[in-house]
C-alpha positions as CSV (number, residue, x, y, z in Angstrom):
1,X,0.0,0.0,0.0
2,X,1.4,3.2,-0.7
3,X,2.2,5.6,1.5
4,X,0.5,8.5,0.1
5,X,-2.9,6.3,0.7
6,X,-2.0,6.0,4.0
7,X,-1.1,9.8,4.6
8,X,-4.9,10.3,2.5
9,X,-6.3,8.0,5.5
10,X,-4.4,10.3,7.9
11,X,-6.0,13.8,6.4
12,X,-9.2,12.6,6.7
13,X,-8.8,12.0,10.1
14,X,-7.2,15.4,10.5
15,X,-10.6,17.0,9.0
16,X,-12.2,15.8,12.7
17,X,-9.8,18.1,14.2
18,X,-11.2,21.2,15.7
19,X,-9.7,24.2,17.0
20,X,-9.1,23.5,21.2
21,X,-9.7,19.9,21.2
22,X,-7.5,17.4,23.3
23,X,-6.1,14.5,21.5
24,X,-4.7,10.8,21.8
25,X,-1.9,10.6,19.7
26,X,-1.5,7.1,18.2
27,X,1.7,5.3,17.8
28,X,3.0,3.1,14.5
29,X,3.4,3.8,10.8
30,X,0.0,5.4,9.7
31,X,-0.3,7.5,12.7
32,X,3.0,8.9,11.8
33,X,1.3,10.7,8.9
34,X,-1.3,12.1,11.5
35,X,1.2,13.5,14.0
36,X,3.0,14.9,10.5
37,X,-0.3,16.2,9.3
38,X,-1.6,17.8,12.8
39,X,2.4,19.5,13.0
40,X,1.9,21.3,9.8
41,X,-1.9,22.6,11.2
42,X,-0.3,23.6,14.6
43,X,2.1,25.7,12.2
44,X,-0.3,27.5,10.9
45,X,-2.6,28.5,13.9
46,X,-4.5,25.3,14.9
47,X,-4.9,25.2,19.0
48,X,-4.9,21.8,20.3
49,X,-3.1,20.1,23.1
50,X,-2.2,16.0,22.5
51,X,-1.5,13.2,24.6
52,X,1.0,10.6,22.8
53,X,0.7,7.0,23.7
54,X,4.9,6.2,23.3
55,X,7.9,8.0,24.1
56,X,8.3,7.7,19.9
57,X,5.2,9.7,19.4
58,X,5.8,12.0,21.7
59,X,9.3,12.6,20.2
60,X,7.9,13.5,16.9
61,X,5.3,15.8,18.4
62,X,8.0,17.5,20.1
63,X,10.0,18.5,17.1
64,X,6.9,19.4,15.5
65,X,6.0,22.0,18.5
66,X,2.9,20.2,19.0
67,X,1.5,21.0,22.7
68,X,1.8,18.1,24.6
69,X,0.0,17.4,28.1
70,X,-0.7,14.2,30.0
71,X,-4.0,12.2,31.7
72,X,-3.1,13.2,35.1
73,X,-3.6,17.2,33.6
74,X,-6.4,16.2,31.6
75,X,-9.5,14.0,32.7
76,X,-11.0,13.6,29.4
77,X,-9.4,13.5,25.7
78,X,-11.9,14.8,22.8
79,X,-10.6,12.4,20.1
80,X,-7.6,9.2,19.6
81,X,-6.7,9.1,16.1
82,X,-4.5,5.5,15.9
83,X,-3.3,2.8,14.0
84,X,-4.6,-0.6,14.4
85,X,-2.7,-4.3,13.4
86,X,-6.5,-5.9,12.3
87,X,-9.6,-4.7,12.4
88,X,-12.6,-7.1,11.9
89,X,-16.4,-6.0,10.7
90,X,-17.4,-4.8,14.1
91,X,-14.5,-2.5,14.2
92,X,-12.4,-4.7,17.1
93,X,-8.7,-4.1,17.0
94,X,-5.8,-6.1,17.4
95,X,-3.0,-3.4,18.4
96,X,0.5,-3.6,19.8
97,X,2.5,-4.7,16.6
98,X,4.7,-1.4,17.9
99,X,4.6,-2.3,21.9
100,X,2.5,0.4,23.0
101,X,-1.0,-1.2,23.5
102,X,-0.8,-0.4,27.4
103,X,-0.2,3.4,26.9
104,X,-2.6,3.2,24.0
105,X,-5.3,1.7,25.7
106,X,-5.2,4.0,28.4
107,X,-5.3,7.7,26.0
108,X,-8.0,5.5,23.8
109,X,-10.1,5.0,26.7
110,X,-10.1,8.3,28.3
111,X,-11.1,9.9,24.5
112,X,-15.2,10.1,23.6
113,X,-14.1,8.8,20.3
114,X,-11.3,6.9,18.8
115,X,-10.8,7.3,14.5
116,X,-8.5,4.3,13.4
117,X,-6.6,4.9,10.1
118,X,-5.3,2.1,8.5
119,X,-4.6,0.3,4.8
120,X,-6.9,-2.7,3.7
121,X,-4.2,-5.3,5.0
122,X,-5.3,-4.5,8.1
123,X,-9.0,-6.0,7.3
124,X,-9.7,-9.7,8.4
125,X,-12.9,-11.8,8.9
126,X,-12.5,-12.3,12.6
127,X,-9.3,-11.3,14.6
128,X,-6.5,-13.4,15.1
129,X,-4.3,-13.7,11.6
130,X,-2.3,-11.1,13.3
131,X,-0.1,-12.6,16.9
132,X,-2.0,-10.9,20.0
133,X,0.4,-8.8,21.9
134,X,0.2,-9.4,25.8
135,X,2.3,-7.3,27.7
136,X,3.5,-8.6,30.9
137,X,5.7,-7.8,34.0
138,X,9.0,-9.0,34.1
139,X,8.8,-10.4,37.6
140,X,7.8,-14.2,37.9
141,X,7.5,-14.2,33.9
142,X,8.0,-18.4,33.8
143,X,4.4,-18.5,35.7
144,X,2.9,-15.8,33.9
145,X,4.3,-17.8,31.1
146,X,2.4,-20.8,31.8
147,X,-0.6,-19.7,32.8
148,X,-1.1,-17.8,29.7
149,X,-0.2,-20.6,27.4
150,X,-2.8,-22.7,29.4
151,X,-5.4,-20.2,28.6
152,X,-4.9,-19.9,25.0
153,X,-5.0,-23.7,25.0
154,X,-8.3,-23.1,26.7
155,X,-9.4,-20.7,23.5
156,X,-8.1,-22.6,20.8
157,X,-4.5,-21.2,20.0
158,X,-2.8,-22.6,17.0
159,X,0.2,-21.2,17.4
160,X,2.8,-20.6,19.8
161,X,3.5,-18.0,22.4
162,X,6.7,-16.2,21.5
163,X,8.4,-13.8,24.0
164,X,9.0,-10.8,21.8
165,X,12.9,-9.9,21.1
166,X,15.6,-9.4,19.1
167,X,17.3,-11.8,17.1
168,X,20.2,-12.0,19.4
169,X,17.5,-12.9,22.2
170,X,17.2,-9.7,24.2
171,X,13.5,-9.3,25.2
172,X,11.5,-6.5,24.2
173,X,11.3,-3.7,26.5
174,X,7.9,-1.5,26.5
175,X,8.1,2.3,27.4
176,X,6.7,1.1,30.7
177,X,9.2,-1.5,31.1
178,X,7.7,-4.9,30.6
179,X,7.8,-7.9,28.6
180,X,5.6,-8.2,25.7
181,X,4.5,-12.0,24.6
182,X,3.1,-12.8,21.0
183,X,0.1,-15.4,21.0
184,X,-0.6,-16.8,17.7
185,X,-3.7,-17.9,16.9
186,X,-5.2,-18.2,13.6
187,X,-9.1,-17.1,14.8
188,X,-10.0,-15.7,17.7
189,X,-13.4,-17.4,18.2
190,X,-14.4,-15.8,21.6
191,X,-12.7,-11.7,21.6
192,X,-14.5,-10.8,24.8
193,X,-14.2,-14.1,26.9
194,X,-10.2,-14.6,25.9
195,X,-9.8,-10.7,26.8
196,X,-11.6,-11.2,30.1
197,X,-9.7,-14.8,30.7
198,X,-6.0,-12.7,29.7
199,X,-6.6,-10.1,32.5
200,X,-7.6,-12.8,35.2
201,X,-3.9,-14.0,35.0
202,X,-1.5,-12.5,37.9
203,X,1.4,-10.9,35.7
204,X,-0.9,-9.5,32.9
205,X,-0.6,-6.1,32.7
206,X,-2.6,-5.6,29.2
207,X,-3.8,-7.2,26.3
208,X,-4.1,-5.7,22.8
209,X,-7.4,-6.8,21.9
210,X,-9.3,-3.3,22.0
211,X,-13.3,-4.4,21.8
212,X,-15.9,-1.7,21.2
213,X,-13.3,1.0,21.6
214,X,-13.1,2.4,18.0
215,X,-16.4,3.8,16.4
216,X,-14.7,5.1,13.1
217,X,-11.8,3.9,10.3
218,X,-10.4,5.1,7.7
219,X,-8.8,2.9,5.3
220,X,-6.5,3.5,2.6
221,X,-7.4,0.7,0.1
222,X,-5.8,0.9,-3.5
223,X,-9.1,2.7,-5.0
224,X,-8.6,5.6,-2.4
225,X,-9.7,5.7,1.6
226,X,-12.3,3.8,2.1
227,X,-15.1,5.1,5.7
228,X,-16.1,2.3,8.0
229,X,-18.4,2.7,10.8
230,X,-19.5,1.1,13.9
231,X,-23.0,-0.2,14.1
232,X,-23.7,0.0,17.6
């Protein structure tokens, strides 16, 4: 998918913007055109204060002079504009391909809204092509380990459950500083009952299934961006 579709995907999320809102800032590859997008607004008089959801993002809104705040300053966001790794027809998200699902989680659900902007790759039937980030705490990781694994065997996992790193075997560090496993499943048959059964495991911190969270996307398909909406 080209990038300009993708950047296309991002201006149309940028049209939502209005003068003295208070944003989530995503994190990943598409909502890089956002923050790029929203810099070159700020330039020119718009008057908005953001909230990135990684030490990345907020990096890039920095050298843009984009006015950054935090959730303990504000109690509400207007609007998340974010990236997603699948979204199925009911506009669930699997998120966390860039290890920030904790962070984004929390911005996405203080914000009344939250716009996904994606390309079409990112569409599946039902969730689970895509491995489901689960970020845990360091401490006592071989039981966290275990119990995990036993409930993706519980859900139907085909896959394996990878501890994310580098090739040279050094773990994955999230801005929060915890571990991050991959669970790969094939189809997740039961979103809300695996997300519920995840959290009720000592060690979890976060999952990156977001359910019921996003209520608009725009995606950047080869025949231009594409508007898909939440039913309920």
């Amino acid at each position: 998918m080209s990038e300009a579709l993708k950047r296309e995907a991002a201006a149309r999320a940028l049209d939502e913007v209005k003068a003295g809102m208070r944003l989530g800032l995503g994190t990943g590859s598409t909502a890089w055109h956002f923050v790029d997008l929203l810099g070159v607004r700020v330039a020119e008089g718009l008057e908005v204060v953001c909230v990135p959801t990684s030490e990345k993002t907020a990096a890039q809104a920095r050298a843009l002079a984009i006015p950054l705040s935090d959730l303990d300053t504000l109690d509400r966001l207007d609007l998340t504009v974010d990236g997603a790794d699948e979204i199925d027809p009911a506009l669930n998200l699997i998120k966390g391909g860039g290890g920030a699902l904790l962070r984004e989680k929390i911005v996405a659900a203080a914000s009344s809204a939250m716009i996904v902007i994606a390309d079409n790759s990112k569409i599946v039937a039902a969730l689970g092509r895509f491995p489901l980030p689960i970020e845990v705490n360091r401490f006592g990781l071989g039981a966290t380990r275990r119990a995990v694994a036993a409930v993706l065997r519980a859900h139907g996992a085909e896959g394996e459950l990878v501890l994310r790193g580098d090739k040279a075997g050094t773990p994955f560090v999230t801005d929060g500083g915890h571990f991050i496993f991959d669970a790969c499943f094939g189809r997740i048959s039961q979103p809300e009952a695996l997300a519920r059964d995840l959290l009720g495991v000592p060690g979890v911190v976060e999952h990156g299934l977001f359910l019921g969270m996003c209520s608009k996307a725009y995606v950047a398909t080869p025949n231009g961006v594409e508007t898909l909406l939440r039913n309920n």
